[in-house]
C-alpha positions as a Python dict, from the first residue, in 0.01 Angstrom:
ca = {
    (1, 'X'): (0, 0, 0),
    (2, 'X'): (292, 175, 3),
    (3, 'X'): (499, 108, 355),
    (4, 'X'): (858, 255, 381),
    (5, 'X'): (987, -96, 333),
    (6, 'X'): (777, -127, 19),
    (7, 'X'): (998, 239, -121),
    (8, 'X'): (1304, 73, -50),
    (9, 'X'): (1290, -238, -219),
    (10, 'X'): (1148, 44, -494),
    (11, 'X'): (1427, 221, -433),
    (12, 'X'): (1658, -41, -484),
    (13, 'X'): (1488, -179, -752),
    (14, 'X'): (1482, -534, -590),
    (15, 'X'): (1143, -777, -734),
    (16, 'X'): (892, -826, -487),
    (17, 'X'): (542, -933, -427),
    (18, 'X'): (266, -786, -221),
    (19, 'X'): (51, -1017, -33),
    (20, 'X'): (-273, -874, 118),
    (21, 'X'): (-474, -985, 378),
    (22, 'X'): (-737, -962, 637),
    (23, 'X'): (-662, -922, 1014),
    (24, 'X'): (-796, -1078, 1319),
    (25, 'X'): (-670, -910, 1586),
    (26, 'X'): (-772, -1150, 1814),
    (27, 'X'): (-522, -1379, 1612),
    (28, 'X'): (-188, -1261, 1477),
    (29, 'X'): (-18, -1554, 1494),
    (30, 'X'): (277, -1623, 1163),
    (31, 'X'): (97, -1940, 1100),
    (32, 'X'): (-270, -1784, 1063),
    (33, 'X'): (-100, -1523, 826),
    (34, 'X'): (69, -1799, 643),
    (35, 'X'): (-264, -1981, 591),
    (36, 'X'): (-455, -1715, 445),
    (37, 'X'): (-220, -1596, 207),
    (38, 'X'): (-159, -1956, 83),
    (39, 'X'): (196, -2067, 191),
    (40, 'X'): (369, -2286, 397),
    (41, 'X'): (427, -2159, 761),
    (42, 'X'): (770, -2250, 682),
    (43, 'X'): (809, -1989, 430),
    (44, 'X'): (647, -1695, 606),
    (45, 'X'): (897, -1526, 859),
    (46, 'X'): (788, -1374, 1164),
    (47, 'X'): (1025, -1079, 1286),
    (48, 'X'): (1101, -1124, 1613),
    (49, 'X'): (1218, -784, 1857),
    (50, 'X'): (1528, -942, 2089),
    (51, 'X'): (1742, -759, 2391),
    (52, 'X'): (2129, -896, 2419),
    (53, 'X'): (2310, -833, 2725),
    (54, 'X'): (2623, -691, 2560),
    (55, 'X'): (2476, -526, 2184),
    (56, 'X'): (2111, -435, 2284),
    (57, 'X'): (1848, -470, 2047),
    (58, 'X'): (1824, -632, 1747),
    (59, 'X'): (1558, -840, 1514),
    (60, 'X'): (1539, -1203, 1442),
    (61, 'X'): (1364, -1378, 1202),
    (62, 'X'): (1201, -1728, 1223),
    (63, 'X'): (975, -1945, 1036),
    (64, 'X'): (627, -1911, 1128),
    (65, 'X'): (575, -2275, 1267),
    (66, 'X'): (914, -2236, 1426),
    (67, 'X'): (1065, -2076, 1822),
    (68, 'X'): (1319, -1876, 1800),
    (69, 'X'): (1605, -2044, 1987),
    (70, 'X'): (1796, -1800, 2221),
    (71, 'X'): (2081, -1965, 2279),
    (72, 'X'): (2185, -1960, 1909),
    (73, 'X'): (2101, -1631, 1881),
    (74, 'X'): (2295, -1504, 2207),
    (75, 'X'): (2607, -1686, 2045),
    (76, 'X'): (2592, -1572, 1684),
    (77, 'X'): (2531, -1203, 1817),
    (78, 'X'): (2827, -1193, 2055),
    (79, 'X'): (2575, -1173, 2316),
    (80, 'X'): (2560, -1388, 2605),
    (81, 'X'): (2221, -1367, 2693),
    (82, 'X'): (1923, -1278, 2464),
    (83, 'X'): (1538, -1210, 2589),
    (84, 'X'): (1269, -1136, 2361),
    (85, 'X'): (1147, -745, 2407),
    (86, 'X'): (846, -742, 2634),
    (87, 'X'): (580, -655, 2380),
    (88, 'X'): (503, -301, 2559),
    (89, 'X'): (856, -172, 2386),
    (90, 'X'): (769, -312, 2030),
    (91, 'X'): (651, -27, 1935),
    (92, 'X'): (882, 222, 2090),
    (93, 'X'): (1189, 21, 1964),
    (94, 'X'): (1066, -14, 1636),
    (95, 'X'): (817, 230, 1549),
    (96, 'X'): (615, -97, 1428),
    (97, 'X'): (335, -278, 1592),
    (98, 'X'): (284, -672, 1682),
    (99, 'X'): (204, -831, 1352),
    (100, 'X'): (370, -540, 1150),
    (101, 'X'): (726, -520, 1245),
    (102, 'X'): (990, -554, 982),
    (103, 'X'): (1389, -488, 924),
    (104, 'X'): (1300, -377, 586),
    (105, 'X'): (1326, 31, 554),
    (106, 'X'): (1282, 1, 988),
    (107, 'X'): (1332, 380, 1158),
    (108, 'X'): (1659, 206, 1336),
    (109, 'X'): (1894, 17, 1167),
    (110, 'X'): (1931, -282, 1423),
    (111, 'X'): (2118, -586, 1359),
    (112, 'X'): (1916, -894, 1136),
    (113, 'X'): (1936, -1221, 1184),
    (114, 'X'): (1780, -1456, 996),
    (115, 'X'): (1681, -1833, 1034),
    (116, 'X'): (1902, -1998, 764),
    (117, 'X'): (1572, -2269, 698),
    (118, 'X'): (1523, -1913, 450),
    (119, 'X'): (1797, -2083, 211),
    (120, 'X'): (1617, -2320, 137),
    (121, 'X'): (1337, -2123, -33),
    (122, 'X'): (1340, -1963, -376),
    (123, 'X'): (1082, -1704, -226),
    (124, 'X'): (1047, -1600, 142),
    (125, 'X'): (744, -1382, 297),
    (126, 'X'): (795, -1096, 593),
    (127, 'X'): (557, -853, 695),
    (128, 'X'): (519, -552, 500),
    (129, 'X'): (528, -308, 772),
    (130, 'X'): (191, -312, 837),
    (131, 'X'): (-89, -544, 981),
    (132, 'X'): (-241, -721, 691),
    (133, 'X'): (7, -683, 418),
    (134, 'X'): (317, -902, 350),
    (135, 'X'): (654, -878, 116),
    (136, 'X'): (735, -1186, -40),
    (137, 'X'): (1114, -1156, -185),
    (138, 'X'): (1432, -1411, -247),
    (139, 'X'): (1565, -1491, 83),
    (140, 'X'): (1937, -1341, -82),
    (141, 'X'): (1762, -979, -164),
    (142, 'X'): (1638, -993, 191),
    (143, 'X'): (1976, -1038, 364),
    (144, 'X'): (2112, -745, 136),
    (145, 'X'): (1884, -528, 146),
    (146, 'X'): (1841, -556, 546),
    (147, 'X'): (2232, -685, 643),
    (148, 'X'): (2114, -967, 798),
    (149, 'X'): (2296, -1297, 904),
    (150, 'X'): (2169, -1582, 858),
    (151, 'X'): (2240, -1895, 1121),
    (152, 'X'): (2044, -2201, 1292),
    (153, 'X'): (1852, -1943, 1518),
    (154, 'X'): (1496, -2177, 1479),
    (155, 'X'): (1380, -2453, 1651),
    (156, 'X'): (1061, -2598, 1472),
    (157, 'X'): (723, -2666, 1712),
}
């Protein structure tokens, strides 16, 4: 399937991995997609759609089995308070819908952060852009190709 974040990382001629799977729309859940295409929750990153009081919208990512932790977040964004996007405006502030969004190739260019747990990983998986399809990249090509930071931003369930 070609997704705009899969011409990018084309583009840019950074190595990557397709992962295909089937969806239950009843369950969309990080962990359920990290189950059936065979890793560990903690390697499959869920892209989360934030609101900070003072620099507006941007995306986080978090492991899969993980919360994101909003208080981190507000500091390393020079917020001072985040809230996750009511999931009504996913779409509209992304373009992207639950269980598809991504930073990679995204129609606006908002700020990444990313859990820092992703260092610890040769190979990290994010959604592809799409329901049922997921990238799996090196944490570093990630973080250049999408600017993000990385920081303690996850609090494991």
């Amino acid at each position: 399937m070609k997704t705009n974040a899969v011409r990018l990382l084309e583009d840019q001629k950074i190595r990557f991995e397709l992962r295909e799977y089937e969806v239950d729309a009843a369950d969309l859940s990080a962990e359920t997609v990290a189950r059936k295409i065979g890793l560990p929750a903690a390697q499959v990153f869920k892209t989360l759609v934030v609101k900070g009081d003072r620099n507006g919208v941007c995306l986080a990512l978090v492991p899969a089995n993980a919360e994101l932790d909003l208080k981190a977040l507000a500091r390393i964004s020079g917020d001072r308070k985040v809230e996750l996007a009511p999931l009504n405006q996913v779409q509209s502030l992304t373009g992207y819908i639950r269980g598809g969004v991504t930073a990679i190739g995204a129609k606006k260019n908002y700020p990444v952060y990313l859990d820092n747990s992703a260092l610890n990983f040769d190979v990290i998986s994010v959604s592809a852009g799409v329901r049922g399809t997921q990238i799996s990249l090196t944490p570093s090509d990630y973080a250049r190709v999408t600017n993000a930071k990385t920081g303690h931003i996850a609090r494991v369930l």
